[in-house]
MIKOLMI-593081 format. One record per residue (C-alpha): residue in one letter; residue number from 1; y negated, z, x negated. Coordinates in nm, 2 decimals. Example, Ala and Ser with C-alpha at 12.3 -4.5 7.8 and 13.67 -1.06 7.14 Angstrom:
! residues 2
ATOM   residuo   num        Y        Z        X
ATOM         A     1     0.45     0.78    -1.23
ATOM         S     2     0.11     0.71    -1.37
! end
This chain:
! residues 473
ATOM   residuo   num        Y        Z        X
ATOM         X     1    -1.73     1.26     2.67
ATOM         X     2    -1.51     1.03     2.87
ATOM         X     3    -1.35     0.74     2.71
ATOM         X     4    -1.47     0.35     2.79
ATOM         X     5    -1.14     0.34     2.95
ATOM         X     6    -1.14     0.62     3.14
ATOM         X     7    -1.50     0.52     3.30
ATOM         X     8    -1.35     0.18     3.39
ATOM         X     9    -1.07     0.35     3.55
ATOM         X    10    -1.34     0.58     3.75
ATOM         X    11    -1.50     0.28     3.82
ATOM         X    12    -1.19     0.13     3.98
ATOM         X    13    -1.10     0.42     4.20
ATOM         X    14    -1.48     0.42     4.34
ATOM         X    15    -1.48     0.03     4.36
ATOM         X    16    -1.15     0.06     4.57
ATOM         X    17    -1.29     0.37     4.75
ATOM         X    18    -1.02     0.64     4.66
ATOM         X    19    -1.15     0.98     4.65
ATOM         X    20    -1.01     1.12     4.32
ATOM         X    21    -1.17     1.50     4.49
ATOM         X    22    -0.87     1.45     4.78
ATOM         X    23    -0.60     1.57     4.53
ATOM         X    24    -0.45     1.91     4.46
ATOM         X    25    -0.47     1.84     4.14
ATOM         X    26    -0.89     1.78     4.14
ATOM         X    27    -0.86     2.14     4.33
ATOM         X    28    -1.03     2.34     4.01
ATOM         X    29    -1.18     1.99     3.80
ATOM         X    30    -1.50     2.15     3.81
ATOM         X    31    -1.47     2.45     3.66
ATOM         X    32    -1.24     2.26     3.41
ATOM         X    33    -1.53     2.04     3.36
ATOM         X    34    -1.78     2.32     3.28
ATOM         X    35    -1.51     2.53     3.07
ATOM         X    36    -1.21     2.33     2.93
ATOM         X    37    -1.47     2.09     2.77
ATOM         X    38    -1.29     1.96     2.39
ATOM         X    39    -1.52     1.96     2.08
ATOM         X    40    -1.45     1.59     1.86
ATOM         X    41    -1.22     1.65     1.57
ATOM         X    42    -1.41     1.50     1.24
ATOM         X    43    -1.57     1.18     1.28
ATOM         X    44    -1.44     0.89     1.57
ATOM         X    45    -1.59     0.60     1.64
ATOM         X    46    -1.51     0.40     1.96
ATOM         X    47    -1.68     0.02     1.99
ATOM         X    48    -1.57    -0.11     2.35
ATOM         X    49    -1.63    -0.42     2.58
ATOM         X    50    -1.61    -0.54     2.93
ATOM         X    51    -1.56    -0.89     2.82
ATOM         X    52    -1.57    -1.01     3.17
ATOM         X    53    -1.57    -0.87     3.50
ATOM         X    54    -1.19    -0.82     3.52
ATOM         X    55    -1.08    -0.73     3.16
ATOM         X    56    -1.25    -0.51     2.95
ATOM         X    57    -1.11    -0.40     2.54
ATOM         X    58    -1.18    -0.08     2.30
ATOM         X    59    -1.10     0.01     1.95
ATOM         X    60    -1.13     0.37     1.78
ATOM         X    61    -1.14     0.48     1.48
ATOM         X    62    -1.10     0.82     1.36
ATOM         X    63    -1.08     1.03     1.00
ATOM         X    64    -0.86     1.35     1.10
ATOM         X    65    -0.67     1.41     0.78
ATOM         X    66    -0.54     1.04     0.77
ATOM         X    67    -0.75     0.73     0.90
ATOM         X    68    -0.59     0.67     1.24
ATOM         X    69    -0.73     0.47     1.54
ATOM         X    70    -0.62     0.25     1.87
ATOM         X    71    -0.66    -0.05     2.06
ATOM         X    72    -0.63    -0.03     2.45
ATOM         X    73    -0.64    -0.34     2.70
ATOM         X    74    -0.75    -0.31     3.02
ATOM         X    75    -0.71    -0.55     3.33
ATOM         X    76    -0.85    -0.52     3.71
ATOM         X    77    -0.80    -0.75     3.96
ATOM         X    78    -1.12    -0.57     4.08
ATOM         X    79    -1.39    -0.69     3.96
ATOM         X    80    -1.63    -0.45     3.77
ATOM         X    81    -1.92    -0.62     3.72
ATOM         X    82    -2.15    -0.38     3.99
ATOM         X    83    -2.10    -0.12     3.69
ATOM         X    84    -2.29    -0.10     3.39
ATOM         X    85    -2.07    -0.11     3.12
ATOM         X    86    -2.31    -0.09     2.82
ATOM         X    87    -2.38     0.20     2.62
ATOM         X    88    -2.79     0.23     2.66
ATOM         X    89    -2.70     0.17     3.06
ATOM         X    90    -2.46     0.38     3.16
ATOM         X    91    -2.55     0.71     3.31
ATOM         X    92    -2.44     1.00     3.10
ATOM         X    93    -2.39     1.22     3.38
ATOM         X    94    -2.07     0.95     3.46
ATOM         X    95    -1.91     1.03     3.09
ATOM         X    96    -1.97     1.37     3.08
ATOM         X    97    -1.85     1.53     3.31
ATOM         X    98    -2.00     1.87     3.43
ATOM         X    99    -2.06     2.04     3.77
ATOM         X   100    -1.87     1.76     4.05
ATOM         X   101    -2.04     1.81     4.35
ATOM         X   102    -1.73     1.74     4.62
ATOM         X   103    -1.78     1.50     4.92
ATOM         X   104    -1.68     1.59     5.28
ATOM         X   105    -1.38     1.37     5.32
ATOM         X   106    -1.36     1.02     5.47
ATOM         X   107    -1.11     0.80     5.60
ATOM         X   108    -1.00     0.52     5.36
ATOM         X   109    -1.12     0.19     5.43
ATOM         X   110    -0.91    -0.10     5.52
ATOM         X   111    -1.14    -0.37     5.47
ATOM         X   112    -1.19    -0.35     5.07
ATOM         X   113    -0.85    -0.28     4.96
ATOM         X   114    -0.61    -0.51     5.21
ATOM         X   115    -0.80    -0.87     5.07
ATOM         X   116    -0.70    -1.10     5.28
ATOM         X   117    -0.43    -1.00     5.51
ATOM         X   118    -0.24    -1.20     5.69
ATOM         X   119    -0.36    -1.20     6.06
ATOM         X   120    -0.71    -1.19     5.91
ATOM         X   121    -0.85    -0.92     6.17
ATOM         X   122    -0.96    -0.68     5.87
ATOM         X   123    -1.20    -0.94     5.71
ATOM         X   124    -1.51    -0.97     5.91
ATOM         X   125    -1.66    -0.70     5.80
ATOM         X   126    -1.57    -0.69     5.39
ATOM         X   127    -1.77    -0.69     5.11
ATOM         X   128    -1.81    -1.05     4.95
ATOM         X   129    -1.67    -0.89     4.59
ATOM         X   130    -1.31    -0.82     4.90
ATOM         X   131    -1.32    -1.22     4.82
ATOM         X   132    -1.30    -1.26     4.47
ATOM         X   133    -0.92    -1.15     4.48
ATOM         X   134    -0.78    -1.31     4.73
ATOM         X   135    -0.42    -1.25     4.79
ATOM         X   136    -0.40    -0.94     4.60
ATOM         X   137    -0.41    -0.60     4.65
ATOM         X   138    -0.60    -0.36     4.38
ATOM         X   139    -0.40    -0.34     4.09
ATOM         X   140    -0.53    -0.23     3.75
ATOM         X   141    -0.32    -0.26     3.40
ATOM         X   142    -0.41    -0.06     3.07
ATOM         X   143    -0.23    -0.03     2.79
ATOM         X   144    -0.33     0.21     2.42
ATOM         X   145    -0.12     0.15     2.13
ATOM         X   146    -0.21     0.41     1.85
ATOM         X   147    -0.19     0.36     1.47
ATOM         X   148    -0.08     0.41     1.23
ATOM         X   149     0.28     0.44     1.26
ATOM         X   150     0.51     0.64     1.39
ATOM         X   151     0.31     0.45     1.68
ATOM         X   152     0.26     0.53     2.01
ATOM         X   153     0.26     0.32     2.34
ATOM         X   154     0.07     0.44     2.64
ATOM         X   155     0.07     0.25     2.91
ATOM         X   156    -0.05     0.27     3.35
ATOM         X   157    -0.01     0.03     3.64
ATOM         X   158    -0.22     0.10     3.93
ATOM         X   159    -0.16    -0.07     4.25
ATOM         X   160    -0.26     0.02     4.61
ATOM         X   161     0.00    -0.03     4.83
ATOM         X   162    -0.22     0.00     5.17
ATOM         X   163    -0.55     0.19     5.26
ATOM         X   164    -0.35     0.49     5.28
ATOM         X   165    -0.12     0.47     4.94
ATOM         X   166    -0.13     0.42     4.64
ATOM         X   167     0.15     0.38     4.31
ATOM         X   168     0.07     0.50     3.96
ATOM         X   169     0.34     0.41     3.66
ATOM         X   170     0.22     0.59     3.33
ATOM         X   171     0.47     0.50     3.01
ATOM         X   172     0.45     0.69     2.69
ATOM         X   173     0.68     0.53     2.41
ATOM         X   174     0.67     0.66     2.02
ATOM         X   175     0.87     0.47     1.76
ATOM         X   176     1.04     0.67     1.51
ATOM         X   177     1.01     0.71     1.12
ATOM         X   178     0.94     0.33     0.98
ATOM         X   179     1.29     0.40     0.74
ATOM         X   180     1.45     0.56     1.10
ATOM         X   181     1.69     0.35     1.30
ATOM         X   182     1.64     0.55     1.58
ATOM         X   183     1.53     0.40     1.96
ATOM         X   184     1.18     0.47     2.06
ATOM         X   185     1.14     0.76     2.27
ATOM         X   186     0.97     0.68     2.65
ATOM         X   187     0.92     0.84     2.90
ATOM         X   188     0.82     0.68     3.27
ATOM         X   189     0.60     0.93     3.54
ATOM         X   190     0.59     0.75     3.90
ATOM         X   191     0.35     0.86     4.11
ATOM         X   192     0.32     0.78     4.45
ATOM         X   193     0.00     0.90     4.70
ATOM         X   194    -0.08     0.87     5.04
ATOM         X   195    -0.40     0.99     5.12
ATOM         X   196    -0.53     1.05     5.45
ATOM         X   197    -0.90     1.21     5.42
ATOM         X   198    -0.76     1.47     5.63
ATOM         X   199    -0.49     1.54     5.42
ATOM         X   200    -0.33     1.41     5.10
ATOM         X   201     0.05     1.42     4.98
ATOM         X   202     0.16     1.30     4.56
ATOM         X   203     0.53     1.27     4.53
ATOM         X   204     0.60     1.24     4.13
ATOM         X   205     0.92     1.19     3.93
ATOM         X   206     0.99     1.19     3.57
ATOM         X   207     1.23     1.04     3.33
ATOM         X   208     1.14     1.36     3.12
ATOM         X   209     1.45     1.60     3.23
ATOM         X   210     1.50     1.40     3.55
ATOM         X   211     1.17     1.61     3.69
ATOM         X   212     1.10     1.60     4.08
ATOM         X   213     0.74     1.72     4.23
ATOM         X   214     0.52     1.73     4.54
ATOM         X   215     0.18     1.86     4.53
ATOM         X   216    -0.02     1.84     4.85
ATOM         X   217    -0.42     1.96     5.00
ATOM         X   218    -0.52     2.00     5.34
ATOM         X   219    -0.86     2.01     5.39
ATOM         X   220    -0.96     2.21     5.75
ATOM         X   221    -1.20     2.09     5.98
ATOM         X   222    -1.26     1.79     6.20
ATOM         X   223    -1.05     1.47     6.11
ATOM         X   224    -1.22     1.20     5.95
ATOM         X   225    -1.02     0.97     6.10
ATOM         X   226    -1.14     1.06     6.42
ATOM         X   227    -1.48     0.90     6.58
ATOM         X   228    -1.80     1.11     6.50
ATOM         X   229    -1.98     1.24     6.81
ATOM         X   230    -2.32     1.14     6.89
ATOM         X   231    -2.57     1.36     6.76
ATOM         X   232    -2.34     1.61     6.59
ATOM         X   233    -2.48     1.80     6.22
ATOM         X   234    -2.32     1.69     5.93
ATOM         X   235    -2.06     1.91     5.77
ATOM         X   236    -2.22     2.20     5.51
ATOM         X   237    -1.87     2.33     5.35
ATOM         X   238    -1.51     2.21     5.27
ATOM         X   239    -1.21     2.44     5.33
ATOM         X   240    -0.93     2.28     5.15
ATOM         X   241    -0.58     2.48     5.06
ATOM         X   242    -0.27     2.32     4.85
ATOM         X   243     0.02     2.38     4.67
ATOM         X   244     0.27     2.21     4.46
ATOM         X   245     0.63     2.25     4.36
ATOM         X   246     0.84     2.12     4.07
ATOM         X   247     1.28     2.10     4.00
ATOM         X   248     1.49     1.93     3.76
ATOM         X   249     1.81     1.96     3.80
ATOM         X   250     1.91     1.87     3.46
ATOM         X   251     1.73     2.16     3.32
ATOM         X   252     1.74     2.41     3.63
ATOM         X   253     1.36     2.44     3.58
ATOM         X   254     1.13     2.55     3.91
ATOM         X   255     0.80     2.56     3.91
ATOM         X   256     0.53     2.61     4.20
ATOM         X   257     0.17     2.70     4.24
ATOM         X   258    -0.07     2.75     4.55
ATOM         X   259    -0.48     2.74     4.59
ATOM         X   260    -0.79     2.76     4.81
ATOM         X   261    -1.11     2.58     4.70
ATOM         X   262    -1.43     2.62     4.87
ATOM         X   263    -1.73     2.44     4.80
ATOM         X   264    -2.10     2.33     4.94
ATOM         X   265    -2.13     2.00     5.05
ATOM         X   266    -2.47     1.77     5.00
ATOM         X   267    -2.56     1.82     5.32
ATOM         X   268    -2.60     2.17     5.28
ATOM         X   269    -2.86     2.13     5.02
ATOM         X   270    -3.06     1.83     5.18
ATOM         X   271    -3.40     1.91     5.34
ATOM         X   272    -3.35     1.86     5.75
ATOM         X   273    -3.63     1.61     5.86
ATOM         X   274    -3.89     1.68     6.07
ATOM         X   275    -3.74     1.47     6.36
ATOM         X   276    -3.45     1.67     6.35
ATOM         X   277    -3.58     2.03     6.31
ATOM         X   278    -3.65     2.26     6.62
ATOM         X   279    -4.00     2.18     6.79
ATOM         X   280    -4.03     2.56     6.85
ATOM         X   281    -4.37     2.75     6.65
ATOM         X   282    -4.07     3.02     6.47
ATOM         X   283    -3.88     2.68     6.32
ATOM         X   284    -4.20     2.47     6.22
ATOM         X   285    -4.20     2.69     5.93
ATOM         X   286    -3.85     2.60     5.83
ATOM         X   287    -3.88     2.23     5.85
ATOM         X   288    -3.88     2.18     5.52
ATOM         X   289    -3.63     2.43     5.39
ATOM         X   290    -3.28     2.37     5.26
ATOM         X   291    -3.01     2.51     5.43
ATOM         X   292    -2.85     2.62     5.12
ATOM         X   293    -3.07     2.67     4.78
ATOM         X   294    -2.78     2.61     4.52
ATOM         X   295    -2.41     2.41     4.53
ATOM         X   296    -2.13     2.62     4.43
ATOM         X   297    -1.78     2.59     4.42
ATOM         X   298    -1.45     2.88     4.44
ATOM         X   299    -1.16     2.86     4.37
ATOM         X   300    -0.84     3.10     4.39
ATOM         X   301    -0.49     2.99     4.24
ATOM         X   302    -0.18     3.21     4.21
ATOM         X   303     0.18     3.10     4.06
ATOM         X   304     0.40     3.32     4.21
ATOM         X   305     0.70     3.27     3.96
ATOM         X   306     0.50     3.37     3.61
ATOM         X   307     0.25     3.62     3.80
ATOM         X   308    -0.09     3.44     3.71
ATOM         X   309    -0.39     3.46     3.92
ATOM         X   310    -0.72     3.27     3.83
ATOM         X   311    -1.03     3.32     4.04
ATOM         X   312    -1.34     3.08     3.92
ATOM         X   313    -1.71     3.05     4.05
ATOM         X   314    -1.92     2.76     3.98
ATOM         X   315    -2.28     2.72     4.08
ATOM         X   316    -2.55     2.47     4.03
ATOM         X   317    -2.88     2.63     3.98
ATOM         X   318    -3.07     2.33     3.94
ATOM         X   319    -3.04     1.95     3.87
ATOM         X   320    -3.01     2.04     3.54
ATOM         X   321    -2.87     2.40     3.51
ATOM         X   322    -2.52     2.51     3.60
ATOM         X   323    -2.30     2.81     3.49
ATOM         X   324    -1.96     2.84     3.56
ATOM         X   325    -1.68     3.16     3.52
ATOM         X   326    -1.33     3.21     3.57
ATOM         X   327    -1.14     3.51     3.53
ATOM         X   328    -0.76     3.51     3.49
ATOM         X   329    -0.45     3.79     3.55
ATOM         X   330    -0.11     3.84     3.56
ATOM         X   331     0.04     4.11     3.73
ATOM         X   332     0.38     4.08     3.46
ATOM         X   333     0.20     4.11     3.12
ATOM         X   334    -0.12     4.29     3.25
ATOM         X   335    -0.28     4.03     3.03
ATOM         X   336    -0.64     3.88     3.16
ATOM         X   337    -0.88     3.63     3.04
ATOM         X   338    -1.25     3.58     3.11
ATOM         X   339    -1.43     3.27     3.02
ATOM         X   340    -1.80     3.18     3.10
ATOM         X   341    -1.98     2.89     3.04
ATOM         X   342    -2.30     2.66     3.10
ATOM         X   343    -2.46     2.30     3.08
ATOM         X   344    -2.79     2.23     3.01
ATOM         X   345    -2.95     1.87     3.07
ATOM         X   346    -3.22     1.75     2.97
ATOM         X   347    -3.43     1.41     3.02
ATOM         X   348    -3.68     1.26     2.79
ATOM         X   349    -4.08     1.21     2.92
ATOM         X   350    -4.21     0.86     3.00
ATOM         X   351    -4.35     0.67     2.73
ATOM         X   352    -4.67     0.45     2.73
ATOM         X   353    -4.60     0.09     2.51
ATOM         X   354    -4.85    -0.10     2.36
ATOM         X   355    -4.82    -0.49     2.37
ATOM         X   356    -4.98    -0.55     2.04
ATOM         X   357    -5.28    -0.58     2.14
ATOM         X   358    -5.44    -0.38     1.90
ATOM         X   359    -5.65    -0.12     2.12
ATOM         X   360    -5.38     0.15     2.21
ATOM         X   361    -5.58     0.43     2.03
ATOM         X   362    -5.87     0.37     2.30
ATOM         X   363    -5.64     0.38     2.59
ATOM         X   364    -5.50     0.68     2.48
ATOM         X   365    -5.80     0.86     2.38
ATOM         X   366    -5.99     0.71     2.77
ATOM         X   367    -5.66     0.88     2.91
ATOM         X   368    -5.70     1.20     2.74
ATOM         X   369    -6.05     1.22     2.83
ATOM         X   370    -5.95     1.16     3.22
ATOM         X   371    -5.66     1.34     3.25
ATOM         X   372    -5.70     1.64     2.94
ATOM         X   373    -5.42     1.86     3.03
ATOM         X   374    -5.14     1.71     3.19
ATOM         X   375    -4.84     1.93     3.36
ATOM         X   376    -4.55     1.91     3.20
ATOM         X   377    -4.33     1.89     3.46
ATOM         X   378    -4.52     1.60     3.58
ATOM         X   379    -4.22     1.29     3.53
ATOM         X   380    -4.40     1.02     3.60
ATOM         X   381    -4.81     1.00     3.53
ATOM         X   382    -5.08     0.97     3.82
ATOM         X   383    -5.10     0.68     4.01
ATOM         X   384    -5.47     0.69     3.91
ATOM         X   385    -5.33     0.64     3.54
ATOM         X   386    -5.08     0.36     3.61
ATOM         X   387    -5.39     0.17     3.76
ATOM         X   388    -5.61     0.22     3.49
ATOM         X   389    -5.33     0.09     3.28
ATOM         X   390    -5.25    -0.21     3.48
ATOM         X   391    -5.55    -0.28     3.57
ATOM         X   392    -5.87    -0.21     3.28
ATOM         X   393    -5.66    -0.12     3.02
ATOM         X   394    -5.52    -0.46     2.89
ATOM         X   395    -5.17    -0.52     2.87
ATOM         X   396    -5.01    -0.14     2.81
ATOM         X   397    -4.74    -0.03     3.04
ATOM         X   398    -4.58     0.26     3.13
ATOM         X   399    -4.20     0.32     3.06
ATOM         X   400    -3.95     0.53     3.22
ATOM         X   401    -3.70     0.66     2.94
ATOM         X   402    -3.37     0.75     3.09
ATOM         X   403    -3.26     0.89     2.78
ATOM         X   404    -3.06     1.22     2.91
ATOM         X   405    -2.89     1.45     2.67
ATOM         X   406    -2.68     1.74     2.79
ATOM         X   407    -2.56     2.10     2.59
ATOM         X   408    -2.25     2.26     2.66
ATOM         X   409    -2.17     2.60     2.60
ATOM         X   410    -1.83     2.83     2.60
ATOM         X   411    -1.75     3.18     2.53
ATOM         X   412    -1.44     3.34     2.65
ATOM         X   413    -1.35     3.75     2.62
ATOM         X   414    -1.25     3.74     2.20
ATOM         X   415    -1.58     3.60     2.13
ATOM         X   416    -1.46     3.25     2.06
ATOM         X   417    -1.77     3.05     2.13
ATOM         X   418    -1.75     2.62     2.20
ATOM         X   419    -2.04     2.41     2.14
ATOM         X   420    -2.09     2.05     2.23
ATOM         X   421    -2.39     1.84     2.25
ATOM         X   422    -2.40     1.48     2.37
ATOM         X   423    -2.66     1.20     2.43
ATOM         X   424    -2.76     0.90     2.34
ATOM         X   425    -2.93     0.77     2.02
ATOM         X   426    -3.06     0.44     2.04
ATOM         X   427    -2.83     0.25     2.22
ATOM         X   428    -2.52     0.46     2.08
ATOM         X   429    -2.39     0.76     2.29
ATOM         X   430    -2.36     1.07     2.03
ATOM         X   431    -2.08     1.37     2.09
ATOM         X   432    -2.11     1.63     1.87
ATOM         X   433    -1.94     1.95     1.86
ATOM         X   434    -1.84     2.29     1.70
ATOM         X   435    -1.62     2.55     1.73
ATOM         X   436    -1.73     2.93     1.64
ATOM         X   437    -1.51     3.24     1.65
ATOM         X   438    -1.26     3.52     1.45
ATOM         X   439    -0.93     3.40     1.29
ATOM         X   440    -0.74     3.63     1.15
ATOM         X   441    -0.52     3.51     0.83
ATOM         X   442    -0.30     3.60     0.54
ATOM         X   443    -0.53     3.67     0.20
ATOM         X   444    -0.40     3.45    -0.04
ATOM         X   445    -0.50     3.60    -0.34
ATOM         X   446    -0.36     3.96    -0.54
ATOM         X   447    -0.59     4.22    -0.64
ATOM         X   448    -0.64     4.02    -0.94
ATOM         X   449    -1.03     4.18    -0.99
ATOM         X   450    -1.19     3.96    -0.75
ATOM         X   451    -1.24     4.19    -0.47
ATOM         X   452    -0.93     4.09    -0.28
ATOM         X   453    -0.66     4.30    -0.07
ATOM         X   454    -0.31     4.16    -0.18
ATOM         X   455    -0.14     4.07     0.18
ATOM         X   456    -0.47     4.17     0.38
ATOM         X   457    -0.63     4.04     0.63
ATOM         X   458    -0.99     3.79     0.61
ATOM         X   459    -1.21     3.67     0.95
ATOM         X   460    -1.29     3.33     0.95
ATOM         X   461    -1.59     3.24     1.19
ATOM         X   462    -1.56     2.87     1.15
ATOM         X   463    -1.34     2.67     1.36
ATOM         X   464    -1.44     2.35     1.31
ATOM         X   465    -1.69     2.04     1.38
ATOM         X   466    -1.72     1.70     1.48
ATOM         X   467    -1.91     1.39     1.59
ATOM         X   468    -1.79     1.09     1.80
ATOM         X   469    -2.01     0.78     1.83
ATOM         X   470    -1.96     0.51     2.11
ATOM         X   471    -2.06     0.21     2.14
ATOM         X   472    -1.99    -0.08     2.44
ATOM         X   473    -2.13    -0.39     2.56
! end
């Protein structure tokens, strides 16, 4: 499950309208998403706030060996107040993350990032949250500090420089030993974006080794800078290809990677309407068919210096069903690695509340004897019922619970197996996890008469388990 911080910063990029999908480095996020998923360690608990609708805090807590914990800070000159920011509103499908269905590109827009330019021509047509800012571009501060010591300082600045760019500073400082005289250790990444919609370029240098990189997409098709034709169909697929290259001269180190990603768009899964289907008696029949039944994403990456090859397929079977493989070789080592996995959501039935009126046991047994076996895919009830509710029924109404939960599921080729389950309870959201698999370790007891091998081998099955509660107002 994603951190409070982490949502705010989601929240930022869509409040600014930067596609985070446009990046080489989103190429494989959703196979990563359904796959690379990370169990809590022990118990964590996270209480967080978006004080107002530029500054937001959180504070964790966490029992892994030691009681550690942080406190991060977080400033937009953005404001955030369109987003729900408490725990029981916030849509769980935003903090944990599973299959990302990508968006056909689109041209950034001037109007919500440049506030208040100078000439003044870009204004007319902004959004009146463009206003609350004015004189400043996007920029977004956060900072974590972690404790206990040996501390560590993680901090970002955010700032778009024009529709088109964007500049991202991360710092991560560590203090030495409290008796240790030593400086802190930092280390500064600079990041610098220009994203087109047609194509986008990240140039990235670290203090780390004096590291220089370039990662880059291109996605094919029609430019979406360029004006739309009347009466043209939407786009169905994205093509997209990148690659990215890395050098530090300090430590002669080269590194470079290249990949193709092809994936549904929504439009290929949206029914056409009637006005726009064929008015022939072969295509009637049609009208209400998808063009494609289920999303699905592929991906293909090779690095050409250590010989790997990873292929993943990703599919979306339903709203909530998706399954998810990759498969992994390298032509050196002869070594490979399959992993499959799977999310399941589910959502809660609607609810019927009594107002304390003290006649809920007729109601319900006058809608049992009118509607007697109800289908249980039904989500919401009859209209009929709602009626009879509202209408001869007193004062009982009928709630929608949006209480979704989701289950996650991993298995790779050694039989390692990854649960995680996450929800919400109450107005908390719940992460629980577990890992299962085979260990292999040193026996550390002789033949001593208890059944032992001295300096054999025992399987271990258990991996480990964890809950993490959040909380945020």
């Amino acid at each position: 499950m994603l951190d409070f911080m982490d949502y705010i910063q989601l929240a930022f990029a869509e409040a600014t309208n930067w596609n985070r999908d446009n990046s080489y480095s989103s190429l494989t996020a959703t196979a990563q998403s359904l796959l690379d998923f990370s169990t809590p360690e022990r118990l964590r608990v996270h209480l967080s706030s978006l004080s107002t609708p530029h500054f937001a805090t959180s504070y964790t807590l966490g029992t892994v060996g030691l009681i550690d914990g942080s406190v991060s800070y977080l400033f937009s000159t953005v404001p955030l107040d369109s987003f729900p920011s408490r725990s029981a509103l916030i849509p769980l499908r935003k903090l944990s993350p599973g299959y990302r269905q990508v968006q056909a590109p689109i041209a950034p827009i001037a109007e919500t990032i440049l506030i208040n330019d100078d000439n003044n021509d870009n204004l007319n047509d902004a959004s009146p949250s463009a206003y609350n800012s004015i004189g400043k571009k996007a920029t977004l501060f956060h900072a974590t500090l972690h404790l206990p010591p040996p501390t560590t300082l993680n901090a970002l600045f955010l700032r778009r420089l024009s529709p088109t760019m964007q500049l991202s500073l991360a710092v991560c400082s560590t203090r030495g030993p409290p008796l240790s005289k030593s400086a802190p250790q930092a280390s500064l990444l600079a990041q610098l974006s220009h994203n087109t919609g047609k194509y986008n370029n990240e140039y990235l240098f670290s203090t780390d080794n004096a590291l220089f990189g370039w990662r880059g997409l291109w996605n094919f098709g029609p430019d979406p800078r360029d004006p739309v034709p009347s009466g043209s169909s939407p786009r169905l697929s994205l093509l997209s290809a990148g690659a990215e290259a890395y050098y530090s001269p300090v430590s002669s180190l080269i590194g470079m990677s290249t990949g193709l990603r092809f994936s549904t768009l929504p439009a290929a899964t949206d029914v056409p309407s009637s006005s726009s289907a064929p008015s022939t008696s072969t295509g009637s029949a049609n009208v209400n068919t998808p063009i494609s039944t289920f999303p699905y994403t592929l991906t293909l990456t090779l690095t050409p210096l250590t010989g790997s090859l990873s292929t993943t397929y990703s599919l979306r079977a339903s709203p909530n069903l998706a399954f998810s493989s990759r498969f992994g070789f390298n032509v050196y080592s002869w070594e490979s690695e399959m992993v499959a996995g799977c999310e399941l959501w589910r959502k809660s039935k609607p609810r019927y509340r009594d107002d304390g009126d003290g006649v809920e046991w007729a109601k319900r047994k006058i809608r049992e004897s009118l509607f007697p076996h109800p289908h249980p895919s039904t989500a919401t009830p009859p209209d009929d019922l709602k009626d009879l509710v509202g209408r001869g029924l007193g004062k009982g109404k009928v709630e929608e619970e949006d209480n979704e939960s989701v289950l996650k599921i991993r298995v790779d080729q050694s039989w390692n197996v990854r649960l995680l389950w996450e929800g919400r309870v109450k107005e908390l959201l719940v992460s629980a996890g577990v890992g299962l698999g085979p260990s292999s370790f040193s026996s550390s007891y002789a033949s001593d008469g208890g059944g032992g091998e001295s300096g054999g081998l025992r399987k271990s099955y258990w991996r480990g388990v964890g809950v993490s509660v959040s909380y945020s107002s």
